[in-house]
TIRO-2110 file (N, C-alpha, C; in Angstrom, 1 decimal):
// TIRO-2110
34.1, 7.4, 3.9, N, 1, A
33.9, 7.7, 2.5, CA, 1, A
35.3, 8.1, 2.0, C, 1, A
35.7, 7.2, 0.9, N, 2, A
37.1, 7.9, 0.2, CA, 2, A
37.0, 9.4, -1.1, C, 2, A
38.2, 9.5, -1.0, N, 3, A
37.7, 10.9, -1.7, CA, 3, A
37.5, 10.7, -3.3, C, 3, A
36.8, 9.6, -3.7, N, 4, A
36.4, 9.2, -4.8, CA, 4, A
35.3, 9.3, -5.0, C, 4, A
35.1, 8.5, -3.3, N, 5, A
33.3, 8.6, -3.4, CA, 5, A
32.6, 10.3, -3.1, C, 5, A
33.5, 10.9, -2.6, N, 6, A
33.7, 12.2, -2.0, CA, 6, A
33.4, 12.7, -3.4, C, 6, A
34.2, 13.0, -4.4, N, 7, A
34.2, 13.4, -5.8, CA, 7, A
32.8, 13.0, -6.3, C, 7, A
33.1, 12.1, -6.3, N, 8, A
31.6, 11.3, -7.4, CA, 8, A
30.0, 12.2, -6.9, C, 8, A
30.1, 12.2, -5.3, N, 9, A
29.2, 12.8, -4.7, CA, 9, A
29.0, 14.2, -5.3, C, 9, A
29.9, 14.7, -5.3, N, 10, A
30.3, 16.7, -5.6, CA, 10, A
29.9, 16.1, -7.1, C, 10, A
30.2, 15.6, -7.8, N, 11, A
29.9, 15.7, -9.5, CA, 11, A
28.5, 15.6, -9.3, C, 11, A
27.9, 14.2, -8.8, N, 12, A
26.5, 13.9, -8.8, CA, 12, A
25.7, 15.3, -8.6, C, 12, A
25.7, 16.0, -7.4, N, 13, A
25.1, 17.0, -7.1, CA, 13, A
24.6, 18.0, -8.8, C, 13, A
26.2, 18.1, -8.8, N, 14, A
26.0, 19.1, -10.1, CA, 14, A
26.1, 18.4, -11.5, C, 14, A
25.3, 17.2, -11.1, N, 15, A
24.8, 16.3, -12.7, CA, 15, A
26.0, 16.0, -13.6, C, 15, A
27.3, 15.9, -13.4, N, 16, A
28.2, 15.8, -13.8, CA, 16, A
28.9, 14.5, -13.8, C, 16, A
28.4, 13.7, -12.7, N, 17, A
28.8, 12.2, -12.0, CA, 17, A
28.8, 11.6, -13.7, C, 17, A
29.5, 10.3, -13.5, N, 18, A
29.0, 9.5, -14.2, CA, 18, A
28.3, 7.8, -13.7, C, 18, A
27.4, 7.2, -15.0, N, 19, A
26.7, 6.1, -14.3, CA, 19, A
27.0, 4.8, -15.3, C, 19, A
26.1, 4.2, -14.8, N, 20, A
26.6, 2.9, -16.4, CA, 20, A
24.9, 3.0, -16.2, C, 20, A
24.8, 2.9, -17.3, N, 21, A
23.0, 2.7, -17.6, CA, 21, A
23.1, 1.3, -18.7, C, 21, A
22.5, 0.4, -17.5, N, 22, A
21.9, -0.7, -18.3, CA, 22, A
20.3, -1.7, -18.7, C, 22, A
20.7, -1.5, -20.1, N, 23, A
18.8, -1.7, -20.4, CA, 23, A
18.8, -3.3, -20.5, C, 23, A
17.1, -3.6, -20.5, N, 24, A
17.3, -5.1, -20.4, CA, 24, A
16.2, -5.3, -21.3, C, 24, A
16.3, -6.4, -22.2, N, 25, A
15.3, -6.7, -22.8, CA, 25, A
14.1, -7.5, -21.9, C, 25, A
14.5, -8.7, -21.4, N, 26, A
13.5, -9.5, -20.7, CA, 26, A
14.4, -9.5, -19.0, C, 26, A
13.7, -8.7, -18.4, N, 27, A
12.0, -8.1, -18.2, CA, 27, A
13.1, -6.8, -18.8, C, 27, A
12.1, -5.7, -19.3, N, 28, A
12.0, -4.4, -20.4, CA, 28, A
12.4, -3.5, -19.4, C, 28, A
13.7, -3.1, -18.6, N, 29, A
13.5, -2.3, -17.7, CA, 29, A
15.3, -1.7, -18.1, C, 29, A
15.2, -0.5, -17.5, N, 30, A
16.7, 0.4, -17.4, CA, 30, A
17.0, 0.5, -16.1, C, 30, A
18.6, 0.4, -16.0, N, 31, A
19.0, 0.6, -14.5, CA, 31, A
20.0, 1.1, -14.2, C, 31, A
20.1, 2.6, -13.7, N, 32, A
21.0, 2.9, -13.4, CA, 32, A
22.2, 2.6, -11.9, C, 32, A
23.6, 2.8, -12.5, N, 33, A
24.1, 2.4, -11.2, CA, 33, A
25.5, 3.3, -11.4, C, 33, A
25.4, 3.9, -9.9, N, 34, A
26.5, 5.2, -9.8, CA, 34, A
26.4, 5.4, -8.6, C, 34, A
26.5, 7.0, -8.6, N, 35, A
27.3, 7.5, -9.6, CA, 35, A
29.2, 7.8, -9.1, C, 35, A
29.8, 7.6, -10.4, N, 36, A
31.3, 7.6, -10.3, CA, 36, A
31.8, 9.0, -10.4, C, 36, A
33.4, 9.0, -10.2, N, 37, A
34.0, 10.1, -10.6, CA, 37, A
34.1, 10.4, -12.4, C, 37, A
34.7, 9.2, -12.5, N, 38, A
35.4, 9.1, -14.0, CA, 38, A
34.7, 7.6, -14.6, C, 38, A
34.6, 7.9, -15.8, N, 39, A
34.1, 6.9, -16.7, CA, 39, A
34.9, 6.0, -16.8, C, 39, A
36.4, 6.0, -16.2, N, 40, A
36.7, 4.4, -16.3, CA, 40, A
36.3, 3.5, -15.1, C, 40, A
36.0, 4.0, -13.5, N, 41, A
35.6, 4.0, -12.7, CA, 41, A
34.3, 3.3, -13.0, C, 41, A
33.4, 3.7, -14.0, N, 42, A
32.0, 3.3, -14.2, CA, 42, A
32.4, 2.2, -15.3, C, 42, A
33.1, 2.0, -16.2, N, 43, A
33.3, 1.2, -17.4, CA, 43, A
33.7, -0.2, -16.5, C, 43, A
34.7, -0.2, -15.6, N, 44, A
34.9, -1.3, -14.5, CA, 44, A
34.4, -1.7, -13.8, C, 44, A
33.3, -1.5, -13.2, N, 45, A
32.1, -1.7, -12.7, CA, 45, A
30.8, -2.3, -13.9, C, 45, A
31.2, -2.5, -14.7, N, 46, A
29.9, -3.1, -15.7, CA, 46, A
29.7, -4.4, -15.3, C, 46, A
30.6, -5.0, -15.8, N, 47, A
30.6, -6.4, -15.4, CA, 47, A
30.5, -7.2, -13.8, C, 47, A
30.3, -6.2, -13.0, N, 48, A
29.6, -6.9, -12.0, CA, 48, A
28.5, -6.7, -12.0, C, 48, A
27.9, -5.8, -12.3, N, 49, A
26.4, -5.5, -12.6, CA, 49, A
25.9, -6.8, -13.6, C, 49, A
26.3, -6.5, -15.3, N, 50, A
25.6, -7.3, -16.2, CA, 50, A
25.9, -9.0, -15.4, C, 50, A
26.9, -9.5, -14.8, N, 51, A
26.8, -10.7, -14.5, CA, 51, A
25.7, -10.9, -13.3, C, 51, A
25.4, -9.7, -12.3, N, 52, A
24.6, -9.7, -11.1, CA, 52, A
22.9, -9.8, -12.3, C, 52, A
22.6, -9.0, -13.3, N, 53, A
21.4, -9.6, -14.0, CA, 53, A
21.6, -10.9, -14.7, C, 53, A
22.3, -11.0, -15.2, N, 54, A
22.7, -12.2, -15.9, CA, 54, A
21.7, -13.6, -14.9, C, 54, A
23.1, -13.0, -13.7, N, 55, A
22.4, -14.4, -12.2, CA, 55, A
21.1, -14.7, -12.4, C, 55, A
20.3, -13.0, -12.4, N, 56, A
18.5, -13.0, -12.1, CA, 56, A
18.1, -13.5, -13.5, C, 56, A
18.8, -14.3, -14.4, N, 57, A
18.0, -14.3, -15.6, CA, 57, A
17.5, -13.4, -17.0, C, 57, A
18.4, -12.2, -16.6, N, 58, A
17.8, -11.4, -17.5, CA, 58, A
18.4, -11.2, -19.0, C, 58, A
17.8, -10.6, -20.0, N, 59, A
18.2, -11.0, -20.9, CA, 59, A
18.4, -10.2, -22.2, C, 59, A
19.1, -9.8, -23.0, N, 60, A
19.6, -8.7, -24.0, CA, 60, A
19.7, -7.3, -23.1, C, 60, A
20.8, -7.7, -22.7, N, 61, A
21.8, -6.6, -21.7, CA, 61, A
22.4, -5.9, -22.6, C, 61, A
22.4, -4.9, -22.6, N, 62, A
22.9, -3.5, -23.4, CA, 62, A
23.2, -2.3, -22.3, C, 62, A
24.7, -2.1, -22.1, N, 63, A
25.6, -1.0, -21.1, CA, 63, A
26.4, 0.3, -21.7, C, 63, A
25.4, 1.3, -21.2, N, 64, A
26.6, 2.5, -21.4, CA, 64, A
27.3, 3.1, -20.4, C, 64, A
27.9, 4.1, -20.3, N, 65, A
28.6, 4.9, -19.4, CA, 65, A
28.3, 6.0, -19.7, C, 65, A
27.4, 6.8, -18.9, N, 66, A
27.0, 7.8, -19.5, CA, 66, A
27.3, 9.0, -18.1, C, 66, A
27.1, 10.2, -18.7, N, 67, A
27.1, 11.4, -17.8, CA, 67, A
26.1, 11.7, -17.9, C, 67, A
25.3, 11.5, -16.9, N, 68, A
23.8, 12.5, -16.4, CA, 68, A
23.3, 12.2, -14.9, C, 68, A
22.1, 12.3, -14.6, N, 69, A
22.2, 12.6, -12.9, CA, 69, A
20.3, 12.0, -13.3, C, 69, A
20.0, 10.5, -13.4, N, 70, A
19.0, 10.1, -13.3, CA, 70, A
18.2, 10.3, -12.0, C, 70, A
16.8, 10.6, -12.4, N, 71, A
15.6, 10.9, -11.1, CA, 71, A
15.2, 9.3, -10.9, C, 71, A
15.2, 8.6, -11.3, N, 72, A
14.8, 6.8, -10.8, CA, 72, A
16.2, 6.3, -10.6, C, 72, A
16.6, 4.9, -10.5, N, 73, A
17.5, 4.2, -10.6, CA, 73, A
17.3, 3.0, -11.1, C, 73, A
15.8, 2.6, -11.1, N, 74, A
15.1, 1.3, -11.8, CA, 74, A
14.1, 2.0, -12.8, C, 74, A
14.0, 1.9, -13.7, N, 75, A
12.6, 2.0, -14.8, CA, 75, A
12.4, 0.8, -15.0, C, 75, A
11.4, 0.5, -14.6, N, 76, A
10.2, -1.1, -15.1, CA, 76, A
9.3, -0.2, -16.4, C, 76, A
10.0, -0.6, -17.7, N, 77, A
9.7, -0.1, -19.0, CA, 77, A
8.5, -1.1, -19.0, C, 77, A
8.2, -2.2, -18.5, N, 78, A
7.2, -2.7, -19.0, CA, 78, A
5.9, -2.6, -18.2, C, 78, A
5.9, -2.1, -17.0, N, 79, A
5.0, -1.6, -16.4, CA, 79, A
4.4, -0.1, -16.5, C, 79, A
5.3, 0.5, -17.3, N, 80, A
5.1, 1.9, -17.3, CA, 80, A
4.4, 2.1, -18.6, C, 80, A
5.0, 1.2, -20.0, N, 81, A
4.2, 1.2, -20.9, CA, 81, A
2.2, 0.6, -20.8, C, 81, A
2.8, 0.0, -19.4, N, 82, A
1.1, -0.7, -19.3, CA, 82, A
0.4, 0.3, -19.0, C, 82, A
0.2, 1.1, -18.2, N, 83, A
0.0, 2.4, -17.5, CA, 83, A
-0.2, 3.6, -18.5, C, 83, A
0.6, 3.4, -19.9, N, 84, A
0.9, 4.5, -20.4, CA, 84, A
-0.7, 4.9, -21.1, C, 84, A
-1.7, 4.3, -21.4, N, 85, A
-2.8, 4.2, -22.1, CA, 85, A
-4.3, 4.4, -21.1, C, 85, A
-3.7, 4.4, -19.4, N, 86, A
-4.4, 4.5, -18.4, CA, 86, A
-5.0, 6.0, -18.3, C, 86, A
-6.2, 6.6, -18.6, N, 87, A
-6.4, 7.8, -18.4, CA, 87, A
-7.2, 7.8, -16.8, C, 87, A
END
């Protein structure tokens, strides 16, 4: 482990890390991927991601870089809204 990943780790803990969160229209799902030291660290890393969905077909890709410390790493928005009316 370099002391990047070392950092990123110590931020993550204390929700500090940063991630690229990217939503997808088809299939309706959010996905985080991290976590980094620094946001340009995560800003450089987009484009292997959006071209790795792109590969799978997916489609109205929208990327941030954001600071937060997500509990999933996949949200399937469209399975979750199915469920959402499930008592």
């Amino acid at each position: 482990m370099n002391i990047s990943e070392l950092l990123a780790s110590g931020l993550y803990l204390l929700g500090r890390a940063w991630w690229v969160e990217v939503l997808t229209a088809v299939p309706k799902c959010t996905y985080y991927f991290g976590p980094f030291a620094n946001a340009h660290e995560a800003a450089l890393a987009v484009v292997g991601y959006v071209e790795d969905l792109e590969g799978e077909s997916a489609q109205g890709i929208q990327t941030h870089v954001r600071r937060l410390k997500p509990s999933q790493l996949t949200i399937d928005d469209e399975y979750d809204n199915l469920g959402a009316g499930i008592q």
